[in-house]
C-alpha positions in Angstrom: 2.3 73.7 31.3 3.5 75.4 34.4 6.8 77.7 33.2 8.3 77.2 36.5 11.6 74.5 37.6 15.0 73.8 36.2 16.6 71.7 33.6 20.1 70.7 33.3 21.9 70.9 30.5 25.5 69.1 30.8 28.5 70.3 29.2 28.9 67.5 26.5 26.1 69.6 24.5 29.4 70.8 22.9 30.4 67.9 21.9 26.8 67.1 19.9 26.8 67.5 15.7 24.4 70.4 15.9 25.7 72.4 18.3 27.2 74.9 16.3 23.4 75.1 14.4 21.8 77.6 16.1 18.3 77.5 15.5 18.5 73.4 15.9 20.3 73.9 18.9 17.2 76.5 20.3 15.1 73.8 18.8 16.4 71.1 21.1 16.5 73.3 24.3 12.8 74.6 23.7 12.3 70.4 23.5 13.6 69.6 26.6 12.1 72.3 28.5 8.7 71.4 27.0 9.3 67.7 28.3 7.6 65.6 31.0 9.4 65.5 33.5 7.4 62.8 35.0 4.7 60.4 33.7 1.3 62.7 32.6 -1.9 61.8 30.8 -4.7 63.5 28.8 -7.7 62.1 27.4 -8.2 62.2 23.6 -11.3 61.1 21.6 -12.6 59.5 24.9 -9.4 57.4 25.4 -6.9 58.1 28.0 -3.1 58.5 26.7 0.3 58.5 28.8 2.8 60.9 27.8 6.1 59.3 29.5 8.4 61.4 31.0 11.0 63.0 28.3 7.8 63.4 26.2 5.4 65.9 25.2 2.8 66.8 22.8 2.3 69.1 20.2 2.4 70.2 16.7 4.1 72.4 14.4 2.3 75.3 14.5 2.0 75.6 18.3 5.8 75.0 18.5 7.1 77.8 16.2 4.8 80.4 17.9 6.3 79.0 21.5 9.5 78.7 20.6 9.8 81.7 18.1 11.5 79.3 15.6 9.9 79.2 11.9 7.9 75.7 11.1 10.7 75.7 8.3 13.5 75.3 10.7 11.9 73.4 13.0 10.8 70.9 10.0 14.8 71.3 9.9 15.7 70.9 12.8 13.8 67.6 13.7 15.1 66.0 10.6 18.6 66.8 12.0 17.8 65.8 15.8 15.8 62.6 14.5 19.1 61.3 12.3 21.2 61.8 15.5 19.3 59.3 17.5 18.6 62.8 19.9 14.7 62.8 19.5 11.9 60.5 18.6 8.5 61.6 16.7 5.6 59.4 16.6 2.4 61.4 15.0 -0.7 61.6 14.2 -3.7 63.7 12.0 -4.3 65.7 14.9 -0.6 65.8 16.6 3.0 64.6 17.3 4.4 63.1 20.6 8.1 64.2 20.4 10.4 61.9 23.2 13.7 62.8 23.9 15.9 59.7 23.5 18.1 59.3 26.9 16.0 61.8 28.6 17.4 60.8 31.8 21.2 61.5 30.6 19.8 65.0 30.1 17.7 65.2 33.1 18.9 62.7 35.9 15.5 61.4 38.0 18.2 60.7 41.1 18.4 64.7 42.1 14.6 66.5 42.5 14.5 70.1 41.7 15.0 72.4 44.5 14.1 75.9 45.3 16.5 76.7 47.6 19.5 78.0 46.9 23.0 76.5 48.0 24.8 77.5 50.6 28.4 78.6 50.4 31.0 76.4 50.4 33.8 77.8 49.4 37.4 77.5 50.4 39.6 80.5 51.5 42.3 80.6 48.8 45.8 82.6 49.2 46.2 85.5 46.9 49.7 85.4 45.7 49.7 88.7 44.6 48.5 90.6 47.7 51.9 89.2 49.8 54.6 86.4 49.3 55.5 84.4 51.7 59.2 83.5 52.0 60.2 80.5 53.5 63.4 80.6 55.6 64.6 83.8 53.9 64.8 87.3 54.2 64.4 90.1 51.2 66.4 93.4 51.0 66.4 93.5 54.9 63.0 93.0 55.2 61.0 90.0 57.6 59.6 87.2 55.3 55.8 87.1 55.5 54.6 83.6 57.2 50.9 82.6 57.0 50.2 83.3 61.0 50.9 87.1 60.0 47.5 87.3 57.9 43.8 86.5 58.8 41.2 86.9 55.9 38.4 89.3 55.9 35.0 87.2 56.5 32.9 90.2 54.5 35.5 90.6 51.9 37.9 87.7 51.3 41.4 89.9 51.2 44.0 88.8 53.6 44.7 91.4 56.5 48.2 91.7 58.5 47.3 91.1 61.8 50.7 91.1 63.4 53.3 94.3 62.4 56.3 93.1 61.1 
């Protein structure tokens, strides 16, 4: 597998029974990394077998030496994930196809993975506590501040006077 792409991983994870286990909580990260994310096959004993997206192959062994994670705790942890409806095991003599249930609430198909980073997009926003602004007012003597008195800084985002008061 090439270690390379993104996953998501929504917020609601807080929300899940195990997220406050640790090690099943590594577990289940480490499982949807390792995850198709589309449709792949591989040829066993002569016969051709799809591993469907949200799915992926392996065994015990070759996950706790991946993942770092004793085969103890992951023997725990699957029991755990498996009786929350959060992932599926079929296996075999030779090795387990593990399939995330609701893959796609994890990992929506609508959005492909990009490279590129965003642009930014951000709104200037006023810092209160650099000036106050006054409206129809004056304080101690002094000219209330208006908005048209301040341009922001492009390179640093801090409002500038422009105009004296």
């Amino acid at each position: 597998m090439d270690n390379q792409g993104w996953i998501k991983i929504h917020r609601k994870i807080i929300d899940t029974s195990f997220f406050k286990k640790p090690m099943v909580l590594a577990f289940f990260l480490y499982c949807v990394i390792k995850a198709n994310h589309q449709d792949n096959k591989f040829i066993w004993n002569s016969e051709e077998i799809t591993i469907k997206r949200g799915s992926f192959v392996s065994g015990l062994k070759v996950m706790s030496k991946e993942s770092g994670i004793s085969i103890q705790s992951i023997r725990t942890a699957l029991v755990i994930l498996k009786s929350t409806q959060t992932l599926t095991i079929k296996s075999t003599t030779k090795f387990s196809v593990i399939t995330i249930c609701r893959y796609d609430d994890y990992q929506s198909p609508t959005s492909p993975p990009t490279n590129k980073q965003q642009t930014s997009n951000k709104q200037a926003t006023t810092n209160n506590n650099k000036y106050r602004m006054y409206k129809n007012e004056k304080r101690e003597g002094k000219p209330f501040l208006k908005p048209e008195n301040f341009v922001v800084d492009e390179k640093t985002g801090v409002y500038k006077l422009v105009k004296p008061l």
